[in-house]
C-alpha positions in Angstrom: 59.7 183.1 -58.9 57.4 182.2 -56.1 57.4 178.9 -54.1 53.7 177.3 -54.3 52.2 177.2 -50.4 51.5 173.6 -50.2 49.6 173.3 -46.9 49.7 169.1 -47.3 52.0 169.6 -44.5 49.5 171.1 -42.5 51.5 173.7 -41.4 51.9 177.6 -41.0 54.3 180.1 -39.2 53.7 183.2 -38.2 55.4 186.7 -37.2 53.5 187.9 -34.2 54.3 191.8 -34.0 51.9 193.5 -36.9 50.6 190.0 -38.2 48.1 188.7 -35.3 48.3 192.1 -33.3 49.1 195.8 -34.1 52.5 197.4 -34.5 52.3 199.9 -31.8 55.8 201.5 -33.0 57.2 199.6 -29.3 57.7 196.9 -27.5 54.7 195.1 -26.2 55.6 195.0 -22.2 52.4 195.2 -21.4 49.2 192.8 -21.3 46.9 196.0 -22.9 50.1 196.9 -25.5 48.7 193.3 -26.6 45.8 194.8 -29.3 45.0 191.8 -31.5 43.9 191.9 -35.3 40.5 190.4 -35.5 41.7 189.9 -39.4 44.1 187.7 -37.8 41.9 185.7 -35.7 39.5 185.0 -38.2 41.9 183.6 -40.1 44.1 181.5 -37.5 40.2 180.3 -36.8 39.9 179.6 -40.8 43.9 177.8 -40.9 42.6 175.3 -37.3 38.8 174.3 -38.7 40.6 173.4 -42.0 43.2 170.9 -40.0 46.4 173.6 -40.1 48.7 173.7 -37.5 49.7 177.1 -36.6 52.8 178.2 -34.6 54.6 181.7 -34.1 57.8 183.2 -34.5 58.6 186.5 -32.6 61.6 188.4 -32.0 61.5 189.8 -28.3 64.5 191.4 -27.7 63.1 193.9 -24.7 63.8 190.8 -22.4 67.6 190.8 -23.6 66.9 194.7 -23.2 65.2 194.6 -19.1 62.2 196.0 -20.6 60.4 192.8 -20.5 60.1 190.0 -17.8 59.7 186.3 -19.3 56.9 185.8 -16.8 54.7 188.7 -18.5 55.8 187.5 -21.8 54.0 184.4 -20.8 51.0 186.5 -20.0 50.6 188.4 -22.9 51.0 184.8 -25.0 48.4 183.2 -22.3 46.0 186.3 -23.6 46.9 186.1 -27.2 46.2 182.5 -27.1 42.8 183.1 -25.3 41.7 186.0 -27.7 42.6 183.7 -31.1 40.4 180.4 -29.0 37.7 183.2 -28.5 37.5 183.0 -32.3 37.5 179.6 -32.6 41.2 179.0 -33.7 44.5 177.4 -32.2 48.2 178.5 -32.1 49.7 175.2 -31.1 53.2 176.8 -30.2 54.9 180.0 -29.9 58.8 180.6 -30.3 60.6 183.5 -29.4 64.1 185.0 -29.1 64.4 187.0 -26.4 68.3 188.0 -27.7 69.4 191.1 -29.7 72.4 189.5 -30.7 71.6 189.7 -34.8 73.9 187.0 -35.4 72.0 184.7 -32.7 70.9 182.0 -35.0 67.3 182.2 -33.0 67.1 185.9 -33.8 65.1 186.6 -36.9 66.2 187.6 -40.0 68.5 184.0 -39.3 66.6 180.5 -39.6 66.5 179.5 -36.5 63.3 179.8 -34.6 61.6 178.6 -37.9 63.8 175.4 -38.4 63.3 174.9 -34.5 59.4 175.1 -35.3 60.0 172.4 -38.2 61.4 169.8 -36.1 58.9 170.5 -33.5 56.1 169.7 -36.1 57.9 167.2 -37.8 58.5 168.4 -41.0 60.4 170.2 -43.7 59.7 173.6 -44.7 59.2 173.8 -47.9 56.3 175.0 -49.0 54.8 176.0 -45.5 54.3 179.8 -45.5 56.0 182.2 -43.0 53.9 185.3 -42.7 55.5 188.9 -41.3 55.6 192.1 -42.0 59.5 192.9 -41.9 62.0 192.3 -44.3 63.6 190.3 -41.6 60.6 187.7 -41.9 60.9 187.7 -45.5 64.7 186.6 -45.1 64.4 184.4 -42.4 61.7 182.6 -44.2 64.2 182.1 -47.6 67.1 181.3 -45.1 64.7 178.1 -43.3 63.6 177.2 -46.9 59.9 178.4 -46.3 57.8 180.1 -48.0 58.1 184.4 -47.6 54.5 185.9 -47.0 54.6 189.2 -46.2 51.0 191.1 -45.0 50.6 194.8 -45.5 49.1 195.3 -42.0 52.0 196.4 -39.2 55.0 197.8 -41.3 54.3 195.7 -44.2 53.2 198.1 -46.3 56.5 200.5 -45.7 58.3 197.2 -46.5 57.0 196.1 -49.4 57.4 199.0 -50.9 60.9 200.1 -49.3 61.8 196.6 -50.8 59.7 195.9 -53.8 62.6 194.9 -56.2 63.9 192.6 -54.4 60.1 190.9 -53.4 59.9 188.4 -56.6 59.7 185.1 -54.7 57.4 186.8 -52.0 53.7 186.6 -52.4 52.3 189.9 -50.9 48.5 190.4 -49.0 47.0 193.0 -47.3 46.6 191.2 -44.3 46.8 187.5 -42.5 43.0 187.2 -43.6 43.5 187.6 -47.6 46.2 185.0 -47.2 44.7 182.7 -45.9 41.6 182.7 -48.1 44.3 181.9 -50.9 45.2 178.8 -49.2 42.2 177.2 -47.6 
């Protein structure tokens, strides 16, 4: 059974990886590896004109790995930032986990980035949607008590299917955009 998305808290999370930009099938090290959904910004634009606070989630374990220097993480979340207020939108904060430790509590599929978004934005998770495209979003999203959205864009389409049977409690769109047009 699905949890209702109940947006009174004026909230939504997001994945960042195949959600707001493409899956390249690597790591994004780079500032032109960073190739954003215009889906996506439309609809982060939609979620901040309507009053909805938006913040991301994103596993980055290529800094735990060497591949990836914090300083041009920054960068690449400086030009994600500037390409969703090119739309007209607003990511208010963006947590990552730069560990690939999967039993770091920060590391998605575990709760803790989201639950460290929750307290940041004062509020309980229930009912505020997390979107990926990974079966790791969908659990960490059921492990913070959120609501699992999972977008067919980036590997969501190989996961929904790989893992349809066990999707019930998931509500499923073809990309960030049709979600949010549910919502708002």
């Amino acid at each position: 059974m699905r949890q209702a998305v109940d947006l009174s808290r004026g909230l939504v999370l997001l994945d960042r990886d195949g959600v707001i930009n493409e899956d390249i099938h690597r790591w994004v090290v780079r500032l032109d590896d960073l190739r954003l959904l215009s889906n996506a910004l439309r609809a982060i634009a939609r979620l901040s004109q309507a009053g909805v606070r938006v913040g991301v989630c994103t596993n980055q374990g290529a800094v735990a790995l060497g591949l990836l220097e914090e300083a041009m993480l920054a960068q690449i979340h400086e030009k994600l930032l500037r390409g969703v207020a090119g739309f007209g939108g607003a990511i208010e904060r963006i947590v990552y986990c730069a560990s690939v430790d999967e039993n770091d509590f920060y590391r998605k599929p575990n709760a803790g980035m989201l639950l460290d978004q929750g307290r940041y934005f004062g509020c309980s998770l229930a009912g505020v949607p997390f979107v990926g495209d990974n079966w790791v979003d969908v659990q960490a999203a059921r492990a913070a008590g959120a609501v699992p959205v999972l977008v067919k864009t980036g590997n969501g389409a190989r996961t929904a299917h790989k893992y349809r049977r066990f999707l019930d409690d998931v509500w499923v769109f073809p990309n960030l955009e049709e979600a949010v047009r549910q919502w708002v």
